[in-house]
PDB file of N, H, CA, C and O in Angstrom:
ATOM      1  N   UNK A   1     -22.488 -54.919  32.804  1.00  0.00           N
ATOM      2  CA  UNK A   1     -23.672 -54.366  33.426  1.00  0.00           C
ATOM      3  C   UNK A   1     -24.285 -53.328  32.490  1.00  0.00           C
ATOM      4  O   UNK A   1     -23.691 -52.375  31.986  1.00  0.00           O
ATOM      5  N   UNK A   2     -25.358 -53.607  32.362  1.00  0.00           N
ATOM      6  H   UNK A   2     -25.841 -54.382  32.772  1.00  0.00           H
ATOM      7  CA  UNK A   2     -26.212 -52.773  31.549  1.00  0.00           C
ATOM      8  C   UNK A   2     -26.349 -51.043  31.786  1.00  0.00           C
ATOM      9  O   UNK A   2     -27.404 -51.066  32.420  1.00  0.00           O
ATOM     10  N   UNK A   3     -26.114 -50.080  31.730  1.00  0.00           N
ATOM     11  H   UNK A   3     -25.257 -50.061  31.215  1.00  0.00           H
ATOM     12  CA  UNK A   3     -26.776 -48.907  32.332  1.00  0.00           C
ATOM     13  C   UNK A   3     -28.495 -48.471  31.663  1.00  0.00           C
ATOM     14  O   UNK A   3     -29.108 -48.952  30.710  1.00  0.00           O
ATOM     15  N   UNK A   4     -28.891 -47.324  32.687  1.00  0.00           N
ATOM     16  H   UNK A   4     -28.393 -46.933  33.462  1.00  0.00           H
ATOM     17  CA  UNK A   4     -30.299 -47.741  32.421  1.00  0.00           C
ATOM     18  C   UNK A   4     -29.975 -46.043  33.211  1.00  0.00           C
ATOM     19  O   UNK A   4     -29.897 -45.789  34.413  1.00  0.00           O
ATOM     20  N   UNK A   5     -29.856 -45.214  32.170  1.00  0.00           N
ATOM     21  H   UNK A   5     -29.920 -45.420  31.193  1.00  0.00           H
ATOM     22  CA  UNK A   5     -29.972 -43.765  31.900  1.00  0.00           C
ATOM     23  C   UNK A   5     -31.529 -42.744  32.162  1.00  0.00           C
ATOM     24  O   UNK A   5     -31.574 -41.554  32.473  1.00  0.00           O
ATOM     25  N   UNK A   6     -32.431 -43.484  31.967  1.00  0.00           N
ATOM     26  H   UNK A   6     -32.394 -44.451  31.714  1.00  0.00           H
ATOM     27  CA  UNK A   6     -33.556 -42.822  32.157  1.00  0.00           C
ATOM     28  C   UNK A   6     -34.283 -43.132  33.988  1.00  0.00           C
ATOM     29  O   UNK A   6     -35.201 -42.522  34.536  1.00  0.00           O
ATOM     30  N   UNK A   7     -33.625 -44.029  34.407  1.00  0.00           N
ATOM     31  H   UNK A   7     -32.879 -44.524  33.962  1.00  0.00           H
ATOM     32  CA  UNK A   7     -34.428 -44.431  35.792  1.00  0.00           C
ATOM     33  C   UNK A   7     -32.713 -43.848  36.753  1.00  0.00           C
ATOM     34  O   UNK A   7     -31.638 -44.404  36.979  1.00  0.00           O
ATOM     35  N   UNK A   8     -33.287 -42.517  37.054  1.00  0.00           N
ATOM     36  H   UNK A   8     -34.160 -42.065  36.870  1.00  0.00           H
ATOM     37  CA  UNK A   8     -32.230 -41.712  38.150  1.00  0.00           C
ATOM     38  C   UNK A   8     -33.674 -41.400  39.107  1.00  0.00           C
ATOM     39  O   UNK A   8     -34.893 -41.472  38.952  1.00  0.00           O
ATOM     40  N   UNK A   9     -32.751 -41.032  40.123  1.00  0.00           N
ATOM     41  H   UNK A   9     -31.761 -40.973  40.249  1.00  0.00           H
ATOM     42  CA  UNK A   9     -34.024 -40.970  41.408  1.00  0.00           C
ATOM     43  C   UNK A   9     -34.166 -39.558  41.873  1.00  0.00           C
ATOM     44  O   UNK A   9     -33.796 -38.631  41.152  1.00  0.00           O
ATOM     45  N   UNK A  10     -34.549 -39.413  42.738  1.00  0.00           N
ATOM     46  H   UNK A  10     -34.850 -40.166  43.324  1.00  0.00           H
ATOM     47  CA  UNK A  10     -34.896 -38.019  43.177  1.00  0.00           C
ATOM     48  C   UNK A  10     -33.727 -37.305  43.794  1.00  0.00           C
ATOM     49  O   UNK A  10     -33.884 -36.087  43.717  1.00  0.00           O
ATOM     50  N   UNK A  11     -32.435 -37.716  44.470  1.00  0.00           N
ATOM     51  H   UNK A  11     -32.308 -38.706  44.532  1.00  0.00           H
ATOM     52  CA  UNK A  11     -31.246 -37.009  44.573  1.00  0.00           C
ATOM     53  C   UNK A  11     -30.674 -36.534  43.163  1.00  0.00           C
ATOM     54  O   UNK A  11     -30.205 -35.410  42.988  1.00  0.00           O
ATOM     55  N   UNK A  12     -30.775 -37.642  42.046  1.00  0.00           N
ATOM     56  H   UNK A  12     -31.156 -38.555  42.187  1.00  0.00           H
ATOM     57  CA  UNK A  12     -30.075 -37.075  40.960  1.00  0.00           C
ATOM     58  C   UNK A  12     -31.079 -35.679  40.221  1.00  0.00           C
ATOM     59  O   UNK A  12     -30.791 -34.719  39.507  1.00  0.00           O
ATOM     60  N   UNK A  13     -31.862 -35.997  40.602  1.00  0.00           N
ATOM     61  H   UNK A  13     -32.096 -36.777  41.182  1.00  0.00           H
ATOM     62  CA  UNK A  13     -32.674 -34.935  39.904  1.00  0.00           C
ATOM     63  C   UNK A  13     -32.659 -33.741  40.422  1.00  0.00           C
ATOM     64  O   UNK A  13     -32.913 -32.779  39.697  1.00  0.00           O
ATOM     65  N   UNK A  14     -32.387 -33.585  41.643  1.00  0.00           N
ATOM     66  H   UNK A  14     -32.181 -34.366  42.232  1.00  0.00           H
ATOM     67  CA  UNK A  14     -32.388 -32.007  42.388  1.00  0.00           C
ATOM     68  C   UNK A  14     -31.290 -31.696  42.024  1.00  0.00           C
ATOM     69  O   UNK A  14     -31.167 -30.573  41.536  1.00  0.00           O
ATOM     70  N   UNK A  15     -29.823 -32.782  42.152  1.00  0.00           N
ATOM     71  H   UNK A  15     -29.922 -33.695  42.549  1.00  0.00           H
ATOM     72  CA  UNK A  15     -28.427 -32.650  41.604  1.00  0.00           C
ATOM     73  C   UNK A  15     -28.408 -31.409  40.359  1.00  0.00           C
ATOM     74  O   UNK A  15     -27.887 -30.293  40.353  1.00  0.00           O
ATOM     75  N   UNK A  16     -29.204 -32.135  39.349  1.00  0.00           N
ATOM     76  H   UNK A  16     -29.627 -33.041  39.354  1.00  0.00           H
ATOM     77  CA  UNK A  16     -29.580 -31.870  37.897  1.00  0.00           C
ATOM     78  C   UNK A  16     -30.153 -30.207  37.691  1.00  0.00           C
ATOM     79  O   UNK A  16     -29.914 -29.334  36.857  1.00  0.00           O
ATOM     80  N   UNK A  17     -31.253 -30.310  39.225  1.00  0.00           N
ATOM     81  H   UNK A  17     -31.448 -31.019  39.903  1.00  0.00           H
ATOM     82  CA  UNK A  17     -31.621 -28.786  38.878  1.00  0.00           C
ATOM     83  C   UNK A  17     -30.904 -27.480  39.965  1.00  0.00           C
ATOM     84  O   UNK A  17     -31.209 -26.291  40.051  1.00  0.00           O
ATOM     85  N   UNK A  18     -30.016 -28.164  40.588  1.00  0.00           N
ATOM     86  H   UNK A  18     -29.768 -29.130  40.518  1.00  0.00           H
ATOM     87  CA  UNK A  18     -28.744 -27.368  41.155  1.00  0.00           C
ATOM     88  C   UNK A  18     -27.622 -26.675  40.348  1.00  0.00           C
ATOM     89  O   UNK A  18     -26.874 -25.731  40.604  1.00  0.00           O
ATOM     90  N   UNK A  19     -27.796 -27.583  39.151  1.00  0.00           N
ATOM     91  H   UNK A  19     -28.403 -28.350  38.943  1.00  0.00           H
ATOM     92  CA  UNK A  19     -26.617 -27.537  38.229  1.00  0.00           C
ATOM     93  C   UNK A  19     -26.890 -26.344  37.139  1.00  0.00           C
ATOM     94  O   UNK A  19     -26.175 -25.603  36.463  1.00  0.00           O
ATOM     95  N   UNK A  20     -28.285 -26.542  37.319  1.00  0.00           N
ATOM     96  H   UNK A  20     -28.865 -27.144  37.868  1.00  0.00           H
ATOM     97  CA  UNK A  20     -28.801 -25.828  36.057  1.00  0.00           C
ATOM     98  C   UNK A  20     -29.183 -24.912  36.507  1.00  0.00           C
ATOM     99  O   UNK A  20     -29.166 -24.013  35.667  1.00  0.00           O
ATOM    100  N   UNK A  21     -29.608 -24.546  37.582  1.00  0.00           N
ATOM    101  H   UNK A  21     -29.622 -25.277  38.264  1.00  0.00           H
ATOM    102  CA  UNK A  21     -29.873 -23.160  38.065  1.00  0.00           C
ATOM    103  C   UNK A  21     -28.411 -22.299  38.293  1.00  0.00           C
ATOM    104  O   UNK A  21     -28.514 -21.073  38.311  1.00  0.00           O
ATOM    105  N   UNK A  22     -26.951 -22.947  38.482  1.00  0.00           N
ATOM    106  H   UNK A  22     -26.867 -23.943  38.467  1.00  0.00           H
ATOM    107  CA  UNK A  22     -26.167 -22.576  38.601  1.00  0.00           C
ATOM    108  C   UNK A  22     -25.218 -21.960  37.138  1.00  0.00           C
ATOM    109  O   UNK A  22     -24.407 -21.058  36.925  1.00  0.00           O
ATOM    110  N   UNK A  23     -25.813 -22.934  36.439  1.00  0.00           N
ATOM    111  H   UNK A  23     -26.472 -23.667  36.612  1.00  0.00           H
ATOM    112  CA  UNK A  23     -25.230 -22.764  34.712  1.00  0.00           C
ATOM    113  C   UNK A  23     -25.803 -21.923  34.275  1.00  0.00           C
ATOM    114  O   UNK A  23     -25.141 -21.100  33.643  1.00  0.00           O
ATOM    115  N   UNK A  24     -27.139 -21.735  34.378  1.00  0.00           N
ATOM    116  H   UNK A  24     -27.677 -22.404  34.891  1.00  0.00           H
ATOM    117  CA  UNK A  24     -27.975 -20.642  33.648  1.00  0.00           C
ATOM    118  C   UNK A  24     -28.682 -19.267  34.354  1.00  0.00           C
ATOM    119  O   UNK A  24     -29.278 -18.450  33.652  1.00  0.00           O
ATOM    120  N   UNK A  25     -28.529 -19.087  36.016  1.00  0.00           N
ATOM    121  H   UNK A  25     -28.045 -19.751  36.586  1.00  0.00           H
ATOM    122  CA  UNK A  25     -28.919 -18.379  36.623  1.00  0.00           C
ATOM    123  C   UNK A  25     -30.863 -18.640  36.388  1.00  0.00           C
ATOM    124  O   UNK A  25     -31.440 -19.385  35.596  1.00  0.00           O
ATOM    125  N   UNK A  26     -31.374 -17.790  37.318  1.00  0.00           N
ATOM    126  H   UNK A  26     -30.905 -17.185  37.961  1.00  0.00           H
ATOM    127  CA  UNK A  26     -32.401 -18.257  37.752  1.00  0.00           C
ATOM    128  C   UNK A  26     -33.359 -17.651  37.077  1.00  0.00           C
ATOM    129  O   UNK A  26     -34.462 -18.163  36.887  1.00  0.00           O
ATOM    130  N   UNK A  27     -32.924 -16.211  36.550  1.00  0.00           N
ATOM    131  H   UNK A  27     -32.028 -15.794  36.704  1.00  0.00           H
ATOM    132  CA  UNK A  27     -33.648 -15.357  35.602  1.00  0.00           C
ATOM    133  C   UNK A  27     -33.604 -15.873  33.983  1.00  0.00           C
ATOM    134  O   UNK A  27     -34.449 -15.446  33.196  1.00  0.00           O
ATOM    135  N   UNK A  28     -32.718 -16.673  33.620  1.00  0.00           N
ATOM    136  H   UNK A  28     -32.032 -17.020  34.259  1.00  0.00           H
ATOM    137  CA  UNK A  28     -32.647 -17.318  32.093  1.00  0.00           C
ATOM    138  C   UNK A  28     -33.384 -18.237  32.344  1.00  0.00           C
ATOM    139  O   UNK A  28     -34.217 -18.247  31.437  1.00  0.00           O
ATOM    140  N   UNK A  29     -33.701 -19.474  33.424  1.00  0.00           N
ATOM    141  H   UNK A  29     -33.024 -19.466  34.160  1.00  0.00           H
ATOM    142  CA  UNK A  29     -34.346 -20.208  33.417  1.00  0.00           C
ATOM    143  C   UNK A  29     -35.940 -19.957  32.688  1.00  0.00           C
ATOM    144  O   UNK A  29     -36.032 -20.702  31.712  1.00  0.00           O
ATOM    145  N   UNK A  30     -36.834 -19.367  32.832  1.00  0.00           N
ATOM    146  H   UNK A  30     -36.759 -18.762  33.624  1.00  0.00           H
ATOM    147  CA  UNK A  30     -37.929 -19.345  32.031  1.00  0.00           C
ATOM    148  C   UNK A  30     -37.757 -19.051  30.561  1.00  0.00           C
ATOM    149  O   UNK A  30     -38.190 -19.808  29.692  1.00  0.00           O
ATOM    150  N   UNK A  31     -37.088 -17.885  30.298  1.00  0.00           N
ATOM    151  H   UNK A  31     -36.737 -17.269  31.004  1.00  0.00           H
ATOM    152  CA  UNK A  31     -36.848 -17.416  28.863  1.00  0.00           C
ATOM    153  C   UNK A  31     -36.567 -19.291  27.993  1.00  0.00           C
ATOM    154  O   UNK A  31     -37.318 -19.779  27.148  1.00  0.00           O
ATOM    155  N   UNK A  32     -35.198 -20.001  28.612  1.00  0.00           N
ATOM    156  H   UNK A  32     -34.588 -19.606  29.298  1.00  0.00           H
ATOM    157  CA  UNK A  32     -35.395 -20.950  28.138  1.00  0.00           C
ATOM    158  C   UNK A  32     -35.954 -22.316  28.072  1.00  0.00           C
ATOM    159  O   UNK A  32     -35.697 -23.268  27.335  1.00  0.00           O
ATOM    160  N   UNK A  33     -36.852 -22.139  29.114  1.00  0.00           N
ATOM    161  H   UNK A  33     -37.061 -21.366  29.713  1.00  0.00           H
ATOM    162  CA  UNK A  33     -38.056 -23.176  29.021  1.00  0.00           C
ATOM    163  C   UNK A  33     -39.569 -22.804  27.884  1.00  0.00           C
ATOM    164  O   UNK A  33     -40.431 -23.353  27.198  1.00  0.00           O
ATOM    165  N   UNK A  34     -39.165 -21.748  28.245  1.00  0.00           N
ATOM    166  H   UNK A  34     -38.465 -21.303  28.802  1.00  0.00           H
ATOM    167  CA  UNK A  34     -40.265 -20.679  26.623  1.00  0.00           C
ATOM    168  C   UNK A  34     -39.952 -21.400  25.294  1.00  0.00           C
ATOM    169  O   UNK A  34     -40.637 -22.123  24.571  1.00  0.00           O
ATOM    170  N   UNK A  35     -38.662 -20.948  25.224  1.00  0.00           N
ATOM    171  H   UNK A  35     -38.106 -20.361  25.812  1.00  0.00           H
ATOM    172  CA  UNK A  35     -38.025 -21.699  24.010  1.00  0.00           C
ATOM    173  C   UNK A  35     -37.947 -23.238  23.815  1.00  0.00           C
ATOM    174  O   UNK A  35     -38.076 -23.683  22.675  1.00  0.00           O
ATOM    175  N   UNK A  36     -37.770 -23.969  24.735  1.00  0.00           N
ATOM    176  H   UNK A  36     -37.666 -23.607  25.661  1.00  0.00           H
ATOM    177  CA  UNK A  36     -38.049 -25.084  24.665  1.00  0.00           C
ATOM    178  C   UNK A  36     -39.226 -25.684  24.044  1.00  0.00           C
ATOM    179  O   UNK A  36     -39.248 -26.392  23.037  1.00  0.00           O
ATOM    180  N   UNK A  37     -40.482 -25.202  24.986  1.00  0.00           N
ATOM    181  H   UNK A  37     -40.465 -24.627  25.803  1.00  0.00           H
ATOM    182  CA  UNK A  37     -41.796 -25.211  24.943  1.00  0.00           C
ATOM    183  C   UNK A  37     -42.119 -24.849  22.730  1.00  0.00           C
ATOM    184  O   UNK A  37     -42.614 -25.498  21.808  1.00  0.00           O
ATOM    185  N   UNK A  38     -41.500 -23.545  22.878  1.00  0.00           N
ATOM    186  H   UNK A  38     -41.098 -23.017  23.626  1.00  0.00           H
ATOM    187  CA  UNK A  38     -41.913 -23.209  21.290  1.00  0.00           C
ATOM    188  C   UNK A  38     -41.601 -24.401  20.310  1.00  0.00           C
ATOM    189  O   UNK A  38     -42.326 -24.791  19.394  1.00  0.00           O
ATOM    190  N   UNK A  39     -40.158 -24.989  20.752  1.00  0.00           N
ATOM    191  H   UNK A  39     -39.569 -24.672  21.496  1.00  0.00           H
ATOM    192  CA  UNK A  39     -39.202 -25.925  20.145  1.00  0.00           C
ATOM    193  C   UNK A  39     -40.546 -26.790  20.288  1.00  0.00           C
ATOM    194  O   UNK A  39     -41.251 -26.586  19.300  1.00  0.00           O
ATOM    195  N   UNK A  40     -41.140 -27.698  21.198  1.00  0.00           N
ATOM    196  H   UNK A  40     -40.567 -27.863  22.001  1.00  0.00           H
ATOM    197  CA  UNK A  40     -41.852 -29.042  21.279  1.00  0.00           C
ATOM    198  C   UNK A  40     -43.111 -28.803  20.716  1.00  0.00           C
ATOM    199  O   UNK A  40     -43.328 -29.516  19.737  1.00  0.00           O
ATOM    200  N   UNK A  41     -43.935 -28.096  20.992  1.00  0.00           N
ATOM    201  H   UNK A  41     -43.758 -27.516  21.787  1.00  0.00           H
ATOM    202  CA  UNK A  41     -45.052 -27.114  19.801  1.00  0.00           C
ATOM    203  C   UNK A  41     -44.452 -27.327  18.256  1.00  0.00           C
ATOM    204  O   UNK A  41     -44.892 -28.233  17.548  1.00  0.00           O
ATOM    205  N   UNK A  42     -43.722 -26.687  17.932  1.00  0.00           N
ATOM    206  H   UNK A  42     -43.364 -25.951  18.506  1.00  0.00           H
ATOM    207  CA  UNK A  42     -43.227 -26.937  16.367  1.00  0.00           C
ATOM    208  C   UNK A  42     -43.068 -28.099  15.746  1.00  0.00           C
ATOM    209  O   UNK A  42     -43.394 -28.386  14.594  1.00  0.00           O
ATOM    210  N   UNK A  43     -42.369 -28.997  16.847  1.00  0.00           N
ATOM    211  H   UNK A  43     -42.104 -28.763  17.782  1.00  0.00           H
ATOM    212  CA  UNK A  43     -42.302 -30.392  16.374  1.00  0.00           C
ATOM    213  C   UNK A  43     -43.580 -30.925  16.645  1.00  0.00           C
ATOM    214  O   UNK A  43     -43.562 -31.928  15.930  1.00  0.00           O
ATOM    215  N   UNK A  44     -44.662 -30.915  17.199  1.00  0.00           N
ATOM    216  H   UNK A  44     -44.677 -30.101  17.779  1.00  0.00           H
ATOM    217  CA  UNK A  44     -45.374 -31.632  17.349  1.00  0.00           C
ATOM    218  C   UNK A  44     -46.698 -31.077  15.882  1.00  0.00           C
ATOM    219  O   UNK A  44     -47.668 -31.730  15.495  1.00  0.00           O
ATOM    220  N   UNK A  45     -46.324 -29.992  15.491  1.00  0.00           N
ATOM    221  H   UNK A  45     -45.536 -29.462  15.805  1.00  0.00           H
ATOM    222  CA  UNK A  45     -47.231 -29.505  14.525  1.00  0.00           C
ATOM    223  C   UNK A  45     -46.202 -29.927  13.031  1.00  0.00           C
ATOM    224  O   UNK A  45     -46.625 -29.696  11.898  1.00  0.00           O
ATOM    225  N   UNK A  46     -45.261 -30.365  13.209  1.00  0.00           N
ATOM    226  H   UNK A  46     -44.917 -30.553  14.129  1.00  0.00           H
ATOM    227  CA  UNK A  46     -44.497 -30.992  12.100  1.00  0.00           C
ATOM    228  C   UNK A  46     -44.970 -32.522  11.864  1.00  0.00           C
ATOM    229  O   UNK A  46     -45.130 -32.955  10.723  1.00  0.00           O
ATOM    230  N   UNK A  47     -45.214 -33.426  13.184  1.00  0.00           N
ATOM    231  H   UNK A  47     -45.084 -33.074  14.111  1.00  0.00           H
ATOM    232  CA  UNK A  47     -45.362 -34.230  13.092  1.00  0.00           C
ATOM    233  C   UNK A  47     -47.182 -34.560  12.492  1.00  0.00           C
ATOM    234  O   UNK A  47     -47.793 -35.476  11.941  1.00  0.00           O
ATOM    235  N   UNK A  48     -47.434 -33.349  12.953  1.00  0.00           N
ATOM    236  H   UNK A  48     -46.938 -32.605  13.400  1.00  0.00           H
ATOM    237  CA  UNK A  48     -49.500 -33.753  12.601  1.00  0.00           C
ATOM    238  C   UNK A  48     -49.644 -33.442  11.329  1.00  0.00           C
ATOM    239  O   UNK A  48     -50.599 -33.802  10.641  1.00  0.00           O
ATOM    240  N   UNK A  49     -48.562 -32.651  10.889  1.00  0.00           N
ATOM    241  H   UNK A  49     -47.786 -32.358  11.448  1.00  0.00           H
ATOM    242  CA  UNK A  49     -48.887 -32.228   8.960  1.00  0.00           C
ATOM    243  C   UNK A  49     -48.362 -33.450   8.743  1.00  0.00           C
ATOM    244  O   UNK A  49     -48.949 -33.828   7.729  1.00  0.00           O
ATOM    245  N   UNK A  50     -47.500 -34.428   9.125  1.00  0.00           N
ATOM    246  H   UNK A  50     -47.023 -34.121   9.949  1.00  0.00           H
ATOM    247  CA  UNK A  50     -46.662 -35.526   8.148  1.00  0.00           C
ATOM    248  C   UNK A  50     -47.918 -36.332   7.942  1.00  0.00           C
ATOM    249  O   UNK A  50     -48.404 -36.509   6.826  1.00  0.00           O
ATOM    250  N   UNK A  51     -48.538 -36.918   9.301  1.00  0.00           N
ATOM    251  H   UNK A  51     -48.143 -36.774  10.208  1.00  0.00           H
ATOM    252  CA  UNK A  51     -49.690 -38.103   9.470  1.00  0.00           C
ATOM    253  C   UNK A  51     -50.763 -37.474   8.485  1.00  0.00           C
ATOM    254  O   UNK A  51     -51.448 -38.125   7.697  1.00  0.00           O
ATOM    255  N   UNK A  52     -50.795 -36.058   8.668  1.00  0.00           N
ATOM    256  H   UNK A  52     -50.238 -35.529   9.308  1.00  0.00           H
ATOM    257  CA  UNK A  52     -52.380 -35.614   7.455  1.00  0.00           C
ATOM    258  C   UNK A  52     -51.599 -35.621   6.233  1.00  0.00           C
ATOM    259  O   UNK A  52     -52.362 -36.049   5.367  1.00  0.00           O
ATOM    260  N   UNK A  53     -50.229 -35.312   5.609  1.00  0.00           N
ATOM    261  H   UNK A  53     -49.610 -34.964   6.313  1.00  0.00           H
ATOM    262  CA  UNK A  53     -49.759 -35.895   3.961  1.00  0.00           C
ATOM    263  C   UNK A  53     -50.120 -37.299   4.093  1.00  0.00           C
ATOM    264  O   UNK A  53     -50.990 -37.764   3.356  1.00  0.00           O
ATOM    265  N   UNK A  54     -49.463 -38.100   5.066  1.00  0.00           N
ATOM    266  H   UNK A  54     -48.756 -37.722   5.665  1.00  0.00           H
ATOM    267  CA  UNK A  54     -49.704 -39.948   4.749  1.00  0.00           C
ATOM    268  C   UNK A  54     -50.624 -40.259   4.542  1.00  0.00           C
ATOM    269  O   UNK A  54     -50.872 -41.114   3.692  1.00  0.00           O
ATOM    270  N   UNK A  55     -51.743 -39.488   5.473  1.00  0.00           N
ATOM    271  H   UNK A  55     -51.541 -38.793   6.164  1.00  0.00           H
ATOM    272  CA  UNK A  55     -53.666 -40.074   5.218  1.00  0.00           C
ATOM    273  C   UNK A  55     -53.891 -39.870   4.103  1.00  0.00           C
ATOM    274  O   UNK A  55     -54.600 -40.647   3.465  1.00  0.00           O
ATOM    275  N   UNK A  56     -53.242 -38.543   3.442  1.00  0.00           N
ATOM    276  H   UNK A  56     -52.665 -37.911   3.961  1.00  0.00           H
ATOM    277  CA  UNK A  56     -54.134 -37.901   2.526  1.00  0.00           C
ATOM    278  C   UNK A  56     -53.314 -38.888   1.262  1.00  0.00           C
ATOM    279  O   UNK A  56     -53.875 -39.052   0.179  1.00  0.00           O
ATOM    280  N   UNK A  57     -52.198 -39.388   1.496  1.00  0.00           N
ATOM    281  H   UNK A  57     -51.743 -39.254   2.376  1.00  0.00           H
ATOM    282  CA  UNK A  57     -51.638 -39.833   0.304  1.00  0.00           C
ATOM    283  C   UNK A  57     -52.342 -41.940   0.114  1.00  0.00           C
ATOM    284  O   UNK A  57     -52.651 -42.537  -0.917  1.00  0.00           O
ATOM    285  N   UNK A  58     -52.341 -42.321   1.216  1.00  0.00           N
ATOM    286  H   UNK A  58     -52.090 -41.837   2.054  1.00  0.00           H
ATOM    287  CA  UNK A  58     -53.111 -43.308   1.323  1.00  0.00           C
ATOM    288  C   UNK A  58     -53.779 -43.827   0.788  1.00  0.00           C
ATOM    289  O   UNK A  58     -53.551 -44.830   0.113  1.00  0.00           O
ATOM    290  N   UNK A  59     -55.839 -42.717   1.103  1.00  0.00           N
ATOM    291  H   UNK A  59     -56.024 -41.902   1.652  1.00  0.00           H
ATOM    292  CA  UNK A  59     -56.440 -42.760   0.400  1.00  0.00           C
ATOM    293  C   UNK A  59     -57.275 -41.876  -0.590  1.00  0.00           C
ATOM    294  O   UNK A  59     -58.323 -41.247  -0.444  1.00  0.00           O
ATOM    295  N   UNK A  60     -56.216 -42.106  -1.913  1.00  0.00           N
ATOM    296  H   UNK A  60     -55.365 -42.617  -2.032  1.00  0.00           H
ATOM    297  CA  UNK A  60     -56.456 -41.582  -2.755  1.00  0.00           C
ATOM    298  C   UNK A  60     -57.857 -41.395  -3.602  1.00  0.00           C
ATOM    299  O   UNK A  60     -58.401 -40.388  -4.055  1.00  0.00           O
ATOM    300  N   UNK A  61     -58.160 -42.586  -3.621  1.00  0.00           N
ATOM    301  H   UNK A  61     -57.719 -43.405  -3.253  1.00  0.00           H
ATOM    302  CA  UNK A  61     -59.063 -42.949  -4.205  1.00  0.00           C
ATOM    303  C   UNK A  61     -60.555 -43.001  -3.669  1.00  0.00           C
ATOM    304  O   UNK A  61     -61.540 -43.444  -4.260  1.00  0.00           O
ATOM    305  N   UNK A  62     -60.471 -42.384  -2.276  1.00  0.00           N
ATOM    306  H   UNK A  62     -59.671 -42.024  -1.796  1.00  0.00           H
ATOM    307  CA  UNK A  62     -61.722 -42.469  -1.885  1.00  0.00           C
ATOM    308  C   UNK A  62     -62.066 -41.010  -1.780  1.00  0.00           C
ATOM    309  O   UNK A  62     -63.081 -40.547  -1.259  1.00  0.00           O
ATOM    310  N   UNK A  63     -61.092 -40.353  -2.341  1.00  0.00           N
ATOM    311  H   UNK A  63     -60.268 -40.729  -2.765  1.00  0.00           H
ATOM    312  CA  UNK A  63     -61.409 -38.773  -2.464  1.00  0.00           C
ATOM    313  C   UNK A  63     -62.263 -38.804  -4.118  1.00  0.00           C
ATOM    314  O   UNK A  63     -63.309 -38.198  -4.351  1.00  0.00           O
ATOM    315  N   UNK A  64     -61.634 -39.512  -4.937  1.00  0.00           N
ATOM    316  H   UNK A  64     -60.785 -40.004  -4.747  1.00  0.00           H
ATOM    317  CA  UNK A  64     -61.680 -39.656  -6.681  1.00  0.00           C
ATOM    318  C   UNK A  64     -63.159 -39.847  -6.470  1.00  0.00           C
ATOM    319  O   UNK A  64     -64.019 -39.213  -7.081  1.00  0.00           O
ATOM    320  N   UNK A  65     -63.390 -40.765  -5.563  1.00  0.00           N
ATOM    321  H   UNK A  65     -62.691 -41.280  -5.066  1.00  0.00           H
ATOM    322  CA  UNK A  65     -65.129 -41.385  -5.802  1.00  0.00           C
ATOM    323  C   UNK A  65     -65.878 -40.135  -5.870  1.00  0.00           C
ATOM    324  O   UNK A  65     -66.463 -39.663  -6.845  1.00  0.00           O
ATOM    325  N   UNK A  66     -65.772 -39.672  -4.694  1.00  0.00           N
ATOM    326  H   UNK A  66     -65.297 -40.055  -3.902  1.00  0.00           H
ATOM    327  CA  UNK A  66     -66.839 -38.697  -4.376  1.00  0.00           C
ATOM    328  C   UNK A  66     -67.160 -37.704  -5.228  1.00  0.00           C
ATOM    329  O   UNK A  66     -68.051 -36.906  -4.939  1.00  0.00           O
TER     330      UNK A  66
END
């Protein structure tokens, strides 16, 4: 039988934030969703410099023309 990790339902998910309010108390909870947040921001500004090196490495030559 296959498992299929991403499709949990709405009991597992309150489960999930029972657990985590219990692991991290209720006052750490934002501090590390902050951090998270900074974390997915960074990567996503890592990922937009890679696509503007690839464009820019691409086309070379239509920079040369001009």
């Amino acid at each position: 039988m296959i498992a299929y990790p991403l499709f949990i339902g709405y009991g597992e998910i309150i489960l999930i934030v029972i657990l985590f309010l219990l692991l991290f108390g209720a006052k750490k909870i934002p501090e590390l969703m902050r951090g998270l947040g900074k974390g997915v921001k960074s990567f996503k500004e890592g990922l937009n410099d890679v696509e503007k090196e690839i464009k820019k490495e691409d086309n070379p030559s239509e920079k040369e023309d001009k």
